[in-house]
C-alpha positions as CSV (number, residue, x, y, z in Angstrom):
1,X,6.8,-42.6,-15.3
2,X,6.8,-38.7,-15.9
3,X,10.7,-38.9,-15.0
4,X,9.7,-40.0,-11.7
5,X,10.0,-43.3,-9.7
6,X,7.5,-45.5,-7.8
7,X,8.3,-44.4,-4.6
8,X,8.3,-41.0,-5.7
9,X,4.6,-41.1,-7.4
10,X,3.2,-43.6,-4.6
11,X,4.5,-40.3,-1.5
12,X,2.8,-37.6,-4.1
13,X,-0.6,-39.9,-4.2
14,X,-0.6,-41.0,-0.3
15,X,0.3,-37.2,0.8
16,X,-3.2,-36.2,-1.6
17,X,-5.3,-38.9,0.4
18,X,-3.7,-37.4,3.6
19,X,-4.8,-33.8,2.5
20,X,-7.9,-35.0,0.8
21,X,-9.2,-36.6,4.0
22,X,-8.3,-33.6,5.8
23,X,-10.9,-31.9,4.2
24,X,-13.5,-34.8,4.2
25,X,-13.1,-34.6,8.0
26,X,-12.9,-30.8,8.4
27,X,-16.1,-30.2,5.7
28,X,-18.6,-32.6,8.6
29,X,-17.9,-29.6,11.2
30,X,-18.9,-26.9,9.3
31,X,-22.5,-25.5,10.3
32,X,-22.5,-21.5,9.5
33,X,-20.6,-18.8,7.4
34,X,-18.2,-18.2,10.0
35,X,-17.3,-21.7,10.3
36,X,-16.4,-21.8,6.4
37,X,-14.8,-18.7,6.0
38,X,-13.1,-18.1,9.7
39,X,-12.8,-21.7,11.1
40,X,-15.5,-20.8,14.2
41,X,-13.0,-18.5,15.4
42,X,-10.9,-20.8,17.9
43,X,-7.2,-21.8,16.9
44,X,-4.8,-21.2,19.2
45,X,-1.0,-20.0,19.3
46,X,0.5,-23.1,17.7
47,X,-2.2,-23.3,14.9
48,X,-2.2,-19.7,14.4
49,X,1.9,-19.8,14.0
50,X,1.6,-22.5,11.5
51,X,-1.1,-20.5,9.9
52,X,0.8,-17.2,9.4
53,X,3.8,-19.0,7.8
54,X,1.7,-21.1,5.8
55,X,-0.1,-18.0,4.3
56,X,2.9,-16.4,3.7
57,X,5.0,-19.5,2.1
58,X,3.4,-21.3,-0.7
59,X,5.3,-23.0,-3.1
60,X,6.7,-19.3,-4.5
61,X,8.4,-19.0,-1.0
62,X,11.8,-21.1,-1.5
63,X,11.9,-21.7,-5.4
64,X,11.0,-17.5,-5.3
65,X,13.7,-17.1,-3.4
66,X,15.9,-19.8,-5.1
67,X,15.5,-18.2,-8.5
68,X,16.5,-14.3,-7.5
69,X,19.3,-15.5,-5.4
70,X,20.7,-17.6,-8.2
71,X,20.2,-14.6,-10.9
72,X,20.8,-11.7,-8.1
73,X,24.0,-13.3,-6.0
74,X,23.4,-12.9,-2.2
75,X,20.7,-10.0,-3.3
76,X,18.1,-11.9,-4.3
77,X,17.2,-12.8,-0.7
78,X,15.3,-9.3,-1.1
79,X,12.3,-10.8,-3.2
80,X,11.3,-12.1,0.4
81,X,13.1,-10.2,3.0
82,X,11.4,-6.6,1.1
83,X,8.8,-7.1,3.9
84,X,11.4,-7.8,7.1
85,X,10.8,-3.7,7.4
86,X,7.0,-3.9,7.8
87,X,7.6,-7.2,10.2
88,X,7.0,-5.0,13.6
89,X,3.8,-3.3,12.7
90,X,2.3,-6.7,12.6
91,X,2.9,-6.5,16.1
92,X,0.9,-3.9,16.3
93,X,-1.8,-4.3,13.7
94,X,-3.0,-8.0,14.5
95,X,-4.7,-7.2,17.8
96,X,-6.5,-4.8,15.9
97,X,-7.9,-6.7,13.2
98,X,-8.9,-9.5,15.8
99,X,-10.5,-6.7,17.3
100,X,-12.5,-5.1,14.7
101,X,-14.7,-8.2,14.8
102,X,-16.1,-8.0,10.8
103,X,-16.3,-11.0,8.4
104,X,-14.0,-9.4,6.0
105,X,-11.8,-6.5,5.4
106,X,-14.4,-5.2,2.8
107,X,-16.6,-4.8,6.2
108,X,-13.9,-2.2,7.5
109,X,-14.9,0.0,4.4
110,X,-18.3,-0.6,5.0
111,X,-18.5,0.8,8.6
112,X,-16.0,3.5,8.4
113,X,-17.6,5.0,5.7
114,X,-21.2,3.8,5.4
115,X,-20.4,2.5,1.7
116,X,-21.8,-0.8,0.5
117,X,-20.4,0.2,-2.7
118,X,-16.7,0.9,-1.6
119,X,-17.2,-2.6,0.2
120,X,-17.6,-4.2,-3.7
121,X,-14.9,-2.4,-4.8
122,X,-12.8,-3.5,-2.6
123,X,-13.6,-7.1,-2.7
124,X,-13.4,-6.7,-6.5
125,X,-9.7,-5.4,-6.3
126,X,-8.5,-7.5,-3.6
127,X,-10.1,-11.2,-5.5
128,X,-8.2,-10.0,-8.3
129,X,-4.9,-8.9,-6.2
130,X,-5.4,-12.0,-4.7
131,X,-5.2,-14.1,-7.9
132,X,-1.6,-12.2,-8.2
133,X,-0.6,-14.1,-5.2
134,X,-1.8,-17.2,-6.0
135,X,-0.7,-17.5,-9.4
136,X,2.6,-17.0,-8.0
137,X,2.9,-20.3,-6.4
138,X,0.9,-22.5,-9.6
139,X,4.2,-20.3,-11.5
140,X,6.8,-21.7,-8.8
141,X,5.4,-25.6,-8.5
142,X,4.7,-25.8,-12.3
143,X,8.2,-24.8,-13.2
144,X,9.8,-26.6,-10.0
145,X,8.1,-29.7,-11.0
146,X,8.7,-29.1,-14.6
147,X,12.7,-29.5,-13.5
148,X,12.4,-32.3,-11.5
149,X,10.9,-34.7,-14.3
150,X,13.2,-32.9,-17.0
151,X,13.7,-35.2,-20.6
152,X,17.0,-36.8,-22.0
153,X,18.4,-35.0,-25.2
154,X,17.9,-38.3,-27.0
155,X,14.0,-37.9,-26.7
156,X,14.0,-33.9,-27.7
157,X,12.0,-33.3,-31.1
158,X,13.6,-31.7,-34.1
159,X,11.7,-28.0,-32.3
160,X,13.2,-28.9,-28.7
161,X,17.0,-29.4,-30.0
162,X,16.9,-26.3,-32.3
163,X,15.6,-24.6,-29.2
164,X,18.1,-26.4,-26.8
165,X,21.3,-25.3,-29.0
166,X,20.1,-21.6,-28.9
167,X,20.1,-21.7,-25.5
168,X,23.1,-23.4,-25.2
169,X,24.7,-20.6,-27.7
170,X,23.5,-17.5,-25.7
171,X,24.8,-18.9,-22.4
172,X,28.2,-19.4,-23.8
173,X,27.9,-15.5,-25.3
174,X,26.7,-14.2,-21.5
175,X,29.7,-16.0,-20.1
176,X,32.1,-14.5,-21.9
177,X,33.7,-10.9,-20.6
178,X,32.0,-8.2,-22.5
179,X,35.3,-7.0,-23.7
180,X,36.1,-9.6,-25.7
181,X,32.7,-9.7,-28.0
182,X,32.8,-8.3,-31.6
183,X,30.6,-6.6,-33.0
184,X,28.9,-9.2,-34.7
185,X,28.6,-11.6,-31.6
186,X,27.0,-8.7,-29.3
187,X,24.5,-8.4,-32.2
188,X,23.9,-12.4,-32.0
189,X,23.5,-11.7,-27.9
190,X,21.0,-9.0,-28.0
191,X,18.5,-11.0,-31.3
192,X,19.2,-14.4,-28.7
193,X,17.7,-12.3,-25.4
194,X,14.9,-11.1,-27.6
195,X,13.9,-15.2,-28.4
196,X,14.9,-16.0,-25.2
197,X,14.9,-20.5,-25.7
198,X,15.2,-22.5,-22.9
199,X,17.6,-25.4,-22.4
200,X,15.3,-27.5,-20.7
201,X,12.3,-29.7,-21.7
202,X,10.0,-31.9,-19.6
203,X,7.7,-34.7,-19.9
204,X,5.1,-32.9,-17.9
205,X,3.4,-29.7,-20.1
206,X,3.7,-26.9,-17.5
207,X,-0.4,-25.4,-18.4
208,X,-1.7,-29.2,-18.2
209,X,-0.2,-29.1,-14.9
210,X,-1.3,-25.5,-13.7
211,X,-5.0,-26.7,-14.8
212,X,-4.7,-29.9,-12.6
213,X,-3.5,-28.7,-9.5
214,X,-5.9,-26.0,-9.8
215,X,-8.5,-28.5,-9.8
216,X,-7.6,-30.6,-7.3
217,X,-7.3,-27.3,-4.8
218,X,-10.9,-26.5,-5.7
219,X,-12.1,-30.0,-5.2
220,X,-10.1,-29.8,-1.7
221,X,-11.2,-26.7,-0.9
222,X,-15.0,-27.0,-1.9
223,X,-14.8,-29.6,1.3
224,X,-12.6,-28.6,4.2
225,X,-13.2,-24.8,4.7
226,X,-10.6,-22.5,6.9
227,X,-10.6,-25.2,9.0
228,X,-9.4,-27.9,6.3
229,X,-6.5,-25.3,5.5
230,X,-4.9,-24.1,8.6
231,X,-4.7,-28.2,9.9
232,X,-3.1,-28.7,6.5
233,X,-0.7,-25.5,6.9
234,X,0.6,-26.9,10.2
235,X,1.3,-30.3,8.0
236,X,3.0,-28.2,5.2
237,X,4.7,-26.0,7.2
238,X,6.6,-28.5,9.0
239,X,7.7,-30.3,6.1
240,X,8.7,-27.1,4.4
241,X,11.0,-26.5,7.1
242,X,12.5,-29.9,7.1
243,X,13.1,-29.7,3.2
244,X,14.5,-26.0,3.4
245,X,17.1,-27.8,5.7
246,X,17.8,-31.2,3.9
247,X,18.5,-29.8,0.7
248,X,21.7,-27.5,1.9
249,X,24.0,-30.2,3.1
250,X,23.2,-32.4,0.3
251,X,24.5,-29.4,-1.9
252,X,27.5,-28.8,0.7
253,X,28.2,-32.3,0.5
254,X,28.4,-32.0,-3.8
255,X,30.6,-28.6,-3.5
256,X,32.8,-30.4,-1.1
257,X,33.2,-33.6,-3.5
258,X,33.7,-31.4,-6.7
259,X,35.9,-28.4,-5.5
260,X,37.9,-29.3,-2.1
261,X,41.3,-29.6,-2.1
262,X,41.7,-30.7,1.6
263,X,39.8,-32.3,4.0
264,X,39.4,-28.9,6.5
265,X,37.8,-27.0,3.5
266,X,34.3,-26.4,3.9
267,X,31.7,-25.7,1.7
268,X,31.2,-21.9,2.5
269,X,34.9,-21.5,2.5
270,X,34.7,-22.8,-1.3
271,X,31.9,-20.3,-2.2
272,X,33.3,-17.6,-0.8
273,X,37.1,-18.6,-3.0
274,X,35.3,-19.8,-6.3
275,X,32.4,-17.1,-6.7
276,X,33.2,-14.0,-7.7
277,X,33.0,-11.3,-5.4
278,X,30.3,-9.4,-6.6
279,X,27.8,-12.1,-5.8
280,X,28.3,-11.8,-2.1
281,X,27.1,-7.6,-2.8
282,X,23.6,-7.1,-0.6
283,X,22.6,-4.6,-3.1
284,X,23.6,-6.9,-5.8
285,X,26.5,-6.1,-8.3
286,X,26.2,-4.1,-11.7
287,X,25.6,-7.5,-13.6
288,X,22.4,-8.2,-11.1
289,X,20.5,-5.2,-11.4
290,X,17.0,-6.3,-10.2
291,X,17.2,-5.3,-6.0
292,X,19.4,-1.9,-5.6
293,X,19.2,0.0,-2.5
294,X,16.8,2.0,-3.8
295,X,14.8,-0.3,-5.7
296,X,14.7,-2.1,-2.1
297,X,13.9,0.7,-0.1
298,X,10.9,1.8,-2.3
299,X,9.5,-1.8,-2.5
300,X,10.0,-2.2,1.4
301,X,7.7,1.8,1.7
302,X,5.5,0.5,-0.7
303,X,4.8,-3.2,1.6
304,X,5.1,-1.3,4.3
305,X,2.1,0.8,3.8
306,X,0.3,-2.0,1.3
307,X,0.5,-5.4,3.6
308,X,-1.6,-4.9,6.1
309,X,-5.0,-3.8,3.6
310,X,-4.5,-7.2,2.0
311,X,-7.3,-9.2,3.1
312,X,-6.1,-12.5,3.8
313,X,-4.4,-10.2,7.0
314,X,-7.3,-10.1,8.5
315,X,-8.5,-13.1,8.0
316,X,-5.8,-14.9,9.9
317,X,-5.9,-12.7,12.9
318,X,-9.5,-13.1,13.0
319,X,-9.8,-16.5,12.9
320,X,-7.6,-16.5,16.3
321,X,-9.3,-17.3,19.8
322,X,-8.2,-14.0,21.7
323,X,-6.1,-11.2,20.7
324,X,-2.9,-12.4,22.8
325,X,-3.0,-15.5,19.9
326,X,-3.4,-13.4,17.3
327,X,-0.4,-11.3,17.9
328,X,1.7,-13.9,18.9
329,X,1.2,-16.2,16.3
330,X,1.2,-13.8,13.0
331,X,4.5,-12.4,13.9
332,X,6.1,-15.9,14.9
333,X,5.2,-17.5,12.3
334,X,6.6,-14.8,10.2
335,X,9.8,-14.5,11.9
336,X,9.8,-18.5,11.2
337,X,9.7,-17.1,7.3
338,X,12.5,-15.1,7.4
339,X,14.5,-17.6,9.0
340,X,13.8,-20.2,6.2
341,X,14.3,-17.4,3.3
342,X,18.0,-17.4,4.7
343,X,18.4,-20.7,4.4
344,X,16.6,-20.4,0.7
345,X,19.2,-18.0,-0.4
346,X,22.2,-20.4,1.1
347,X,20.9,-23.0,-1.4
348,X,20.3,-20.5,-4.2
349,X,24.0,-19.1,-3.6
350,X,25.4,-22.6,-3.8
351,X,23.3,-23.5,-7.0
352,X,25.2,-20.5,-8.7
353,X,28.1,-22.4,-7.9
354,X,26.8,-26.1,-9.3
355,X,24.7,-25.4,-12.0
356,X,25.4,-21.8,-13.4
357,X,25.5,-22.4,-17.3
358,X,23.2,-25.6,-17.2
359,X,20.4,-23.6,-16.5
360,X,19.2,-20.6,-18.7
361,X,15.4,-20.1,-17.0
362,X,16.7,-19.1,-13.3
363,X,13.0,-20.2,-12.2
364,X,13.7,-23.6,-12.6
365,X,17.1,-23.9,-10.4
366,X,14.9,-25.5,-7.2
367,X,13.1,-28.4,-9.3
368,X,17.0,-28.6,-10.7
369,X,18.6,-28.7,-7.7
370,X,15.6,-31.1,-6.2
371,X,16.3,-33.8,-9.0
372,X,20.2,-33.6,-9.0
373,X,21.0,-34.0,-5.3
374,X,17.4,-36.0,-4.1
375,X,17.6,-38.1,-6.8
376,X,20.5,-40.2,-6.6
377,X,19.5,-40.6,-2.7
378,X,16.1,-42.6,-3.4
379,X,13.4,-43.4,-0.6
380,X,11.3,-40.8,-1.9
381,X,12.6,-38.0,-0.8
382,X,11.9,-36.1,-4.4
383,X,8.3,-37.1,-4.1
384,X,8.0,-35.9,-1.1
385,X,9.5,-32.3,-2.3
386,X,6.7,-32.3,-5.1
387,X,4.5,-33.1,-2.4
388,X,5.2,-30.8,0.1
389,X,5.6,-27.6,-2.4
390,X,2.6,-28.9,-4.1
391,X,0.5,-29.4,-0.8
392,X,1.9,-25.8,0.1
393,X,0.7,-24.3,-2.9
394,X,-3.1,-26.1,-2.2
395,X,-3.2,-24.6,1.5
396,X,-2.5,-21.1,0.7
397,X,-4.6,-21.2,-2.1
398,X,-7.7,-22.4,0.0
399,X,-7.1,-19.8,2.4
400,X,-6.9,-16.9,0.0
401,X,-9.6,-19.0,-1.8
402,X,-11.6,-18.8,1.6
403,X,-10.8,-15.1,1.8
404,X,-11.9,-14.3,-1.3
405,X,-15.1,-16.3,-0.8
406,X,-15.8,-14.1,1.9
407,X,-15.6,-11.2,0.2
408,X,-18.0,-11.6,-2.9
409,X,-20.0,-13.3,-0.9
410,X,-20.6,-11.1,2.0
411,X,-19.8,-7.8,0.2
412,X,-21.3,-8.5,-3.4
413,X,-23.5,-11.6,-3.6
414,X,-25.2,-10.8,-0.2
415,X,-26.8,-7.6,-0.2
416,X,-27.7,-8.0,-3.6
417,X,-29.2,-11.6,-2.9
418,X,-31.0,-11.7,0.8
419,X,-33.1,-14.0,3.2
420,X,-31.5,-17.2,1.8
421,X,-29.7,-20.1,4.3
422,X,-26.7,-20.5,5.7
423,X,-26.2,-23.6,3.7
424,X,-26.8,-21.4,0.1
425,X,-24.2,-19.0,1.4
426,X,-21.7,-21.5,2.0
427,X,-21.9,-23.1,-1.3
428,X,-22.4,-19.9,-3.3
429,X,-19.0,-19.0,-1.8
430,X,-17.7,-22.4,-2.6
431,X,-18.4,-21.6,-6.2
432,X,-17.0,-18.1,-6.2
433,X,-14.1,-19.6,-4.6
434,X,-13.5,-22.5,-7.5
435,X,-13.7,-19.2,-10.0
436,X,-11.1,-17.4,-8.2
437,X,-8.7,-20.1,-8.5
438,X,-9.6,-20.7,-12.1
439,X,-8.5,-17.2,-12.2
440,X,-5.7,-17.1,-10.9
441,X,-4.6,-20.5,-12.8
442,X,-5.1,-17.9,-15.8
443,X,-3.3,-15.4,-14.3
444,X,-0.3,-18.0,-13.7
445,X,-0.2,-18.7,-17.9
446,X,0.3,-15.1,-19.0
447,X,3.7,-13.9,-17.0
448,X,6.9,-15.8,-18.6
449,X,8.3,-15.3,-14.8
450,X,8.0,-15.6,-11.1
451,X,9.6,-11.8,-10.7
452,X,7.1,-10.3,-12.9
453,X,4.1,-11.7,-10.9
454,X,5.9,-10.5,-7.7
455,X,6.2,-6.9,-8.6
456,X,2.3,-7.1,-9.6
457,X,1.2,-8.1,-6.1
458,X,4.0,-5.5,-4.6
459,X,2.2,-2.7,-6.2
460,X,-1.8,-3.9,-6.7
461,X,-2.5,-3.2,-3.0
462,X,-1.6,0.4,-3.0
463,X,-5.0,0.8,-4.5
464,X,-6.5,1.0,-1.1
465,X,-4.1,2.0,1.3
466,X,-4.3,5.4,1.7
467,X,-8.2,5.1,2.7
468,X,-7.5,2.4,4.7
469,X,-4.6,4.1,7.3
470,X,-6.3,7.6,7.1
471,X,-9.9,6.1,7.8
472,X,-8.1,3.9,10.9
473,X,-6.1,7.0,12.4
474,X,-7.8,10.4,11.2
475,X,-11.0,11.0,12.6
476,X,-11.8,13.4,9.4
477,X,-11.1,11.1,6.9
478,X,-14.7,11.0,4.6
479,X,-16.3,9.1,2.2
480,X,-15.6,11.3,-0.8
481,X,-11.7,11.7,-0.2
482,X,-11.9,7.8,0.2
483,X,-13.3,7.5,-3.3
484,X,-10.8,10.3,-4.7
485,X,-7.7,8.2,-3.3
486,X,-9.1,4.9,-4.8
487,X,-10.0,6.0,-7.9
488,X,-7.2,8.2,-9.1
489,X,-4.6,5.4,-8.0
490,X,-6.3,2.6,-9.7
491,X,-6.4,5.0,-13.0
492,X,-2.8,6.0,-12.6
493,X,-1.7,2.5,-11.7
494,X,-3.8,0.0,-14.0
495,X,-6.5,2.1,-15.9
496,X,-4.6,3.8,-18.5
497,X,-1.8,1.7,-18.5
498,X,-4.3,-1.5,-20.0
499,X,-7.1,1.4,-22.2
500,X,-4.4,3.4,-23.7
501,X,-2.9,0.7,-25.6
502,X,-5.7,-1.5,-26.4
503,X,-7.4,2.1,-27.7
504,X,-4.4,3.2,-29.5
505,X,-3.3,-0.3,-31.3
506,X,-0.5,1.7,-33.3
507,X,1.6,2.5,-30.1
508,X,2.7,-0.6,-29.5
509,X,4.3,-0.9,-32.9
510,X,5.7,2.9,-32.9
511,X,9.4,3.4,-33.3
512,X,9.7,6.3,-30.4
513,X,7.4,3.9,-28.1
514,X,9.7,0.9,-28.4
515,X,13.1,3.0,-27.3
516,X,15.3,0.9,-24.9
517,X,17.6,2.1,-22.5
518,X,21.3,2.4,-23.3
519,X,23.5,2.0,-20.2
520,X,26.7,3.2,-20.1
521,X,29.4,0.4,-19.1
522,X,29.5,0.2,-15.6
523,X,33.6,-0.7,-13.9
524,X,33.9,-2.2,-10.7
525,X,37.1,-3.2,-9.0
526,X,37.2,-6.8,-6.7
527,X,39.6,-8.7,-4.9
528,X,40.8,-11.6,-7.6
529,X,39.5,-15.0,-6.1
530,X,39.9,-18.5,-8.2
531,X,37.4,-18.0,-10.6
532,X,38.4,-14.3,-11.7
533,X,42.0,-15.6,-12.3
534,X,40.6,-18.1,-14.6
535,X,38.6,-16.1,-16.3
536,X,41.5,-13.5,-16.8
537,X,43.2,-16.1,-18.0
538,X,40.8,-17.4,-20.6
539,X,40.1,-13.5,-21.7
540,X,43.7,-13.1,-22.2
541,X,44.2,-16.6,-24.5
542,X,40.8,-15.4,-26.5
543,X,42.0,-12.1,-27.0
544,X,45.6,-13.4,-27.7
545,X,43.7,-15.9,-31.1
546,X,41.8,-12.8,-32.1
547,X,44.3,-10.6,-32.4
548,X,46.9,-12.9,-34.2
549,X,43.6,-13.8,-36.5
550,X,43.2,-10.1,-37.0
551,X,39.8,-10.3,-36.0
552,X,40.4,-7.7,-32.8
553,X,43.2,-5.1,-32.2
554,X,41.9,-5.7,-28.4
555,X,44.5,-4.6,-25.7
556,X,45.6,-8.2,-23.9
557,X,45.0,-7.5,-20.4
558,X,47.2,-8.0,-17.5
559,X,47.4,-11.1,-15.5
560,X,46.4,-11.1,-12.1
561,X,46.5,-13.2,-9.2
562,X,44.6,-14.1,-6.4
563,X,44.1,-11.4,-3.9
564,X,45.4,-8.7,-6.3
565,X,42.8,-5.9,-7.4
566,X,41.1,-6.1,-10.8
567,X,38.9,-3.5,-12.5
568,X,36.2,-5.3,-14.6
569,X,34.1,-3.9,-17.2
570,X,29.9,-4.7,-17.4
571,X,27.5,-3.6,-19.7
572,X,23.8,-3.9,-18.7
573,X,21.7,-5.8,-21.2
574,X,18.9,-2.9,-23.0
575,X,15.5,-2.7,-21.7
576,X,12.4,-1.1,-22.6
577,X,11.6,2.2,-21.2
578,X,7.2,2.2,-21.4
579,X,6.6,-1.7,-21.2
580,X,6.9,-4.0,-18.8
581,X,8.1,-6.9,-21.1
582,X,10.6,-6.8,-24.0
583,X,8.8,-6.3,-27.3
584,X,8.8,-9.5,-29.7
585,X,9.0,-9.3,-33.4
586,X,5.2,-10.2,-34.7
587,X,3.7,-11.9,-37.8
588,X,4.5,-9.0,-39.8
589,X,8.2,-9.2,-39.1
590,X,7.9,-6.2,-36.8
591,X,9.2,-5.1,-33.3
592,X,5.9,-4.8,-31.1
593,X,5.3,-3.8,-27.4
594,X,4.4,-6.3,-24.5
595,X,3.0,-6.7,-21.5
596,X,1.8,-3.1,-19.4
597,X,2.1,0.8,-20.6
598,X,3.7,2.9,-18.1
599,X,2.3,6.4,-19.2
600,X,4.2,8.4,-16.5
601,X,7.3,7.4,-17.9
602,X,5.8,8.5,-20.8
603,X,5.1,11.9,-19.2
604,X,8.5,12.5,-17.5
């Protein structure tokens, strides 16, 4: 059923009775606001440990990782490891925000400069930052799951195999060496990245799916409070350790089996001969553009100064016992992170190795992976993946539900609505909470991938963060420069970018708007491992037909062995230069702009 078995389904439905009770049992201790929204204040070191990590990994954290690793090389551990830099000043920062002894991060605003209004805004900005983070992880365990339960080609519709051969046509043009393309195929590459198909088809819709997690986390959530969530965490979290671990020598095991020629070859010995060098490049190689050095320094400045005004930050520290917890926990349980986003990126580096060219959507290789080495191995072991990432996904979401809860509630809906009960303040927040994740299940729909949403909560928080350091460490920061920072970043950053083009319709359609880049061809020269020599010998044959055809006059290139030195040529596929997304052609037949306006590219 759903390209699952029994066991598998009966693990997924016992692990939601486990959760599910966990909230039944943790929603008959809560009394008060602060026992909703901050768990009464009590959880020690291992709770708080558990807590950190869980915040920080929900279902985005390994298929996240997964998915840049396996379109990045060794690279794409960066989508993760960005905020390794700004791991110390958590050190620093937690005892603080136990300290500061407010509700919610909006309060900070409040007190430091005696403005109930900069409170709202913040709470406004952070619920909707907040739905960035969340949507992240519906995006990973949709298309994770959506891989695990993919269909046969015997049960595609006429509209799925038209789409599957597409896909399987551009993946044969990417693979080949850009040398050998004529003119006309390059032209078939470029219209094939502007429909983009996918080669793979489930029997689970990925929307219906976003929509029923989403309420099954709001019925969970509506229960169990803080408290609900950080017991579940230390559940999760353990089991997303264990699976980070299983799944790497099952795919060591399947290199081993395929590609060894003797029984002393091990599996990182084969990755290291079969892949080419450039996918072992820490700054990625000129084919795997999307974390540079200085793409990952400027994301790293920009967490750096962003991560600790995000409000589910303070939440967790605050909920600790004493400060000693706080401290302690937060930064373990983050160093715990970073050790499992390594072991992520192994898996993602030996998925290039067993599935590149099966897969065209990179954000499905964990669900892929999941099905292909679980699968064969029964006792439930790919239920209890769905599970786990799906159970990871529901924690995190009720804590940042919990946190944003909080917020409207104690920063909006309270001054505005006073003298009620405790009890109507809990359940008013439950309800803001069950919009938030209907949000962010909207949010989720409207990016066609996980990197995308990534670099939206990278750069949402920078909204706040200058008032926030200068108001903690300058003793003449004032209410008016506060509202001077906020505002002319938010208009810079997401104003004008969303008004200019919804005012000016025409832009989007306008010839000078929609120019792309045009990289040069960029030559690199490797050490020749197995897989180079293969292709140079399959460039050379090609090149060899064509030229005897008379379709190329094409130079035939030298042979080369391993552990000779090779130059090869790249050319970086066009982008846009205003819009975040590649245009689309329209009803009309016409080329027209996506996703947001950059106006100080514009400028420049």
């Amino acid at each position: 059923m759903f390209g699952l078995g029994i066991i598998d389904l009966l693990v997924i439905v016992f692990y939601f009775i486990l959760v599910i009770g966990i909230g039944i049992w943790a929603s008959r201790r809560i009394k008060n606001q602060e026992d909703y929204l901050l768990g009464g204040r009590k959880f020690g070191k291992l709770i708080q440990t558990f807590a950190s990590f869980g915040q920080a990994t929900s279902a985005d954290g390994p298929v996240g990782v997964a998915t840049t690793t396996f379109h990045n090389g060794a690279a794409g551990i960066w989508s993760s490891l960005l905020m390794v830099f700004s791991t110390p000043l958590y050190w620093i920062t937690s005892p603080w925000q136990r300290r500061m002894r407010v509700l919610t991060m909006g309060d900070f605003y409040e007190e430091r400069y005696g403005s109930k209004n900069m409170a709202a805004t913040y709470a406004l900005v952070a619920s909707i930052g907040m739905m960035g983070l969340v949507s992240l992880g519906y995006s990973a365990m949709s298309k994770t799951i959506v891989a695990i339960t993919p269909k046969a080609e015997s049960e595609f519709t006429d509209v799925e195999r038209s789409e599957y051969n597409l896909s399987i046509e551009l993946s044969e043009l990417e693979n080949k060496d850009a040398v050998t393309l004529t003119e006309a195929e390059n032209e078939r590459l470029k219209e094939l990245r502007t429909i983009n198909p996918t080669s793979l088809f489930s029997h689970i819709d990925e929307s219906t799916l976003i929509w029923l997690v989403c309420i099954v986390s709001i019925l969970y959530a509506v229960m169990g409070g803080l408290e609900a969530a950080f017991y579940t965490d230390l559940l999760q979290g353990s089991f997303i350790i264990l699976l980070s671990i299983m799944l790497i020598p099952f795919s060591w095991s399947k290199i081993t089996e395929i590609y060894a020629t003797n029984n002393n070859e091990s599996a990182l010995q084969i990755l290291h001969q079969k892949l080419p060098e450039s996918f072992f490049e820490i700054f990625g190689s000129p084919t795997i553009l999307d974390f540079t050095w200085y793409f990952i320094v400027a994301a790293a400045l920009v967490a750096g100064i962003t991560v600790v005004t995000q409000p589910n930050q303070l939440v967790t520290n605050a909920e600790a016992k004493d400060e000693s917890s706080a401290r302690f926990g937060f930064v373990t349980g983050v160093f715990i992170k970073r050790f499992c986003t390594i072991l992520w990126g192994v898996l993602g580096l030996s998925s290039i190795l067993l599935y590149s060219g099966k897969i065209q959507n990179s954000d499905l290789i964990w669900g892929y992976a999941t099905k292909d080495l679980l699968g064969p191995v029964g006792f439930g072991l790919v239920g209890l993946m769905v599970a786990s990432l799906m159970a990871a996904l529901m924690s995190t979401a009720t804590a940042l539900m919990l946190t944003v809860s909080g917020l409207i509630l104690h920063n909006i809906y309270r001054p505005l609505v006073e003298a009620k009960s405790e009890q109507h303040y809990v359940w008013a927040g439950r309800i803001f909470g069950a919009l938030f994740l209907i949000g962010s299940a909207i949010v989720a729909t409207q990016f066609t991938n996980i990197f995308e949403i990534l670099k939206f909560i990278w750069e949402f928080f920078v909204i706040f963060a200058a008032a926030f350091w200068l108001g903690l460490k300058w003793r003449k920061a004032n209410r008016q420069g506060a509202w001077a920072s906020i505002l002319i970043t938010f208009g810079l950053f997401y104003l004008f970018p969303v008004l200019i083009p919804n005012t000016f319709s025409d832009i989007k359609t306008n010839d000078w708007m929609l120019l792309r880049t045009e990289p040069e061809p960029v030559l690199r020269t490797y050490t020749a491992r197995d897989i180079d020599v293969q292709e140079r010998n399959d460039e050379i044959e090609k090149i060899t037909l064509r030229t005897k055809s008379g379709i190329t006059d094409l130079a035939i290139p030298k042979k080369i062995e391993v552990g000779d030195k090779f130059t090869k040529k790249f050319i970086q596929p066009s982008k846009t230069i205003f819009w975040s997304k590649q245009p689309v052609i329209n009803a009309e037949g016409n080329l027209e702009a996506r996703g947001y306006f950059f106006p100080e590219l514009m400028l420049l």
